[in-house]
C-alpha positions as MATLAB code, in Angstrom:
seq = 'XXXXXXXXXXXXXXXXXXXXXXXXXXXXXXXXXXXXXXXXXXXXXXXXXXXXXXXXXXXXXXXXXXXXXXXXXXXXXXXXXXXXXXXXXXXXXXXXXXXXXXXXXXXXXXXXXXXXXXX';
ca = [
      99.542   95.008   95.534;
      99.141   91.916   93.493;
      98.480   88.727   95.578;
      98.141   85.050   94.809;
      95.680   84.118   97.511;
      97.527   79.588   97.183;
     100.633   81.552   97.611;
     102.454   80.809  100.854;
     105.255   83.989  100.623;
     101.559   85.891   99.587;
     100.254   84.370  102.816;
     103.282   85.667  104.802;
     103.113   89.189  103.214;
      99.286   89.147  104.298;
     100.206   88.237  108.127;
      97.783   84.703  107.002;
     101.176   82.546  107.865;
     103.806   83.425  110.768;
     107.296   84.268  109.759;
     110.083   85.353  111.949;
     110.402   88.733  110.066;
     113.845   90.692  110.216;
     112.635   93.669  107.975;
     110.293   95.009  106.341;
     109.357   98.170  104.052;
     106.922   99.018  101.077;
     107.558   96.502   98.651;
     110.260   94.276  100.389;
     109.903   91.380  103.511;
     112.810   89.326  104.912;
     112.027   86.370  107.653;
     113.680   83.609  108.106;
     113.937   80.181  105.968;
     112.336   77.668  107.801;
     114.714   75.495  106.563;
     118.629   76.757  106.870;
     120.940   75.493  105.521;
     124.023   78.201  106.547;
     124.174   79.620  110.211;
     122.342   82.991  108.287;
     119.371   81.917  106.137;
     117.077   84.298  105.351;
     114.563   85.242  102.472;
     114.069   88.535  100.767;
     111.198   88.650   98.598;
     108.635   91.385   97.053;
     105.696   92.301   98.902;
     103.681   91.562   95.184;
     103.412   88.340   93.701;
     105.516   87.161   90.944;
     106.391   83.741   90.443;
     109.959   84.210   89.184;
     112.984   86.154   87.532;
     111.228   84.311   84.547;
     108.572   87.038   84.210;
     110.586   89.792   84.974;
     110.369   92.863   81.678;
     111.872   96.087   81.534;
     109.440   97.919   84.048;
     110.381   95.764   86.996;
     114.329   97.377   87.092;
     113.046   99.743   89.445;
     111.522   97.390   92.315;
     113.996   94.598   91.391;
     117.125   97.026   92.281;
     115.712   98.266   95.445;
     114.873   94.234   96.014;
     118.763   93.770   95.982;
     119.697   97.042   98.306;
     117.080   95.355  101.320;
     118.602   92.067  100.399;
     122.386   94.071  101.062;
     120.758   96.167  104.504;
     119.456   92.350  105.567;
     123.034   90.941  105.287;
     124.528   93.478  107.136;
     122.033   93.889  109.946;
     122.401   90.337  110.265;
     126.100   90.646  110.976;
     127.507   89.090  107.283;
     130.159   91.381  107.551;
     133.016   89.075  105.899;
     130.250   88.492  102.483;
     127.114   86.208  101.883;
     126.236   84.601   99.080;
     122.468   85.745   97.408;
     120.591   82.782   95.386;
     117.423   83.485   93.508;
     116.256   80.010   91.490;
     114.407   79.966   89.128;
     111.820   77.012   87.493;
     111.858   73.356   87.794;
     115.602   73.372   86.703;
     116.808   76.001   88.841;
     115.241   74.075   91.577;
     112.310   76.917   92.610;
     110.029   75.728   94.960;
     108.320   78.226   96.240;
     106.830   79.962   92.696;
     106.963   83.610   94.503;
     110.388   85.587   93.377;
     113.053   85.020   96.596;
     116.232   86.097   97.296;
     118.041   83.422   99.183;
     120.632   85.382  101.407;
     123.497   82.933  103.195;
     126.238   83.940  105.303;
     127.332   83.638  109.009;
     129.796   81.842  110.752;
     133.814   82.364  110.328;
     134.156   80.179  107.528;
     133.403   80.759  103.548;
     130.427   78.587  102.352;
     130.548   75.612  100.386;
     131.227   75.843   96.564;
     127.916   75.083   94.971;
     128.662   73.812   92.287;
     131.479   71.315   91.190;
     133.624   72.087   88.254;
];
């Protein structure tokens, strides 16, 4: 698999940096933000380094689906029965900054999450 060896998630995937995992399988790893910001916080990324949805083509449907299905068995396993929401940002606008391809998953708790953005 591709690595980027200044790459923290990279670093994580390599077992260089702990992580307090919560699965794990071929191409996917889920751990926990270090910073949450909802009562469920985790991070679903791709074992292989990409920087973002930015450099995504064609050929990456395949991993980028099954990407989404860990992201789902995460939520669930993690008790985010009622919904979650799933962020992925990408770039300086989109407020990326960590430049490895993450899936933000939020949920937990009894009541929905914030609106993100104002109208």
């Amino acid at each position: 698999m591709q690595a980027d060896p200044n790459c923290v998630f990279c670093k994580i995937v390599a077992g260089e940096i702990p992580a307090k995992k919560v699965y794990e399988d071929d191409e996917v790893l889920a751990f926990h933000d270090i910073r949450p910001v909802a009562p469920v916080h985790l991070l679903v990324i791709p074992k292989h380094h990409i920087p973002s949805t930015k450099e995504l083509t064609d050929d990456d449907a395949g991993w980028m689906g099954r990407l989404m299905v860990a992201a789902t068995k995460v939520a669930l396993a993690a008790g985010c029965q009622d919904g979650w929401r799933t962020i992925i940002n990408t770039g300086r606008i989109g407020r990326q900054e960590v430049m490895h391809l993450h899936v933000h998953l939020l949920g937990g708790g009894n009541e929905p999450l914030p609106i993100m953005l104002k109208r």
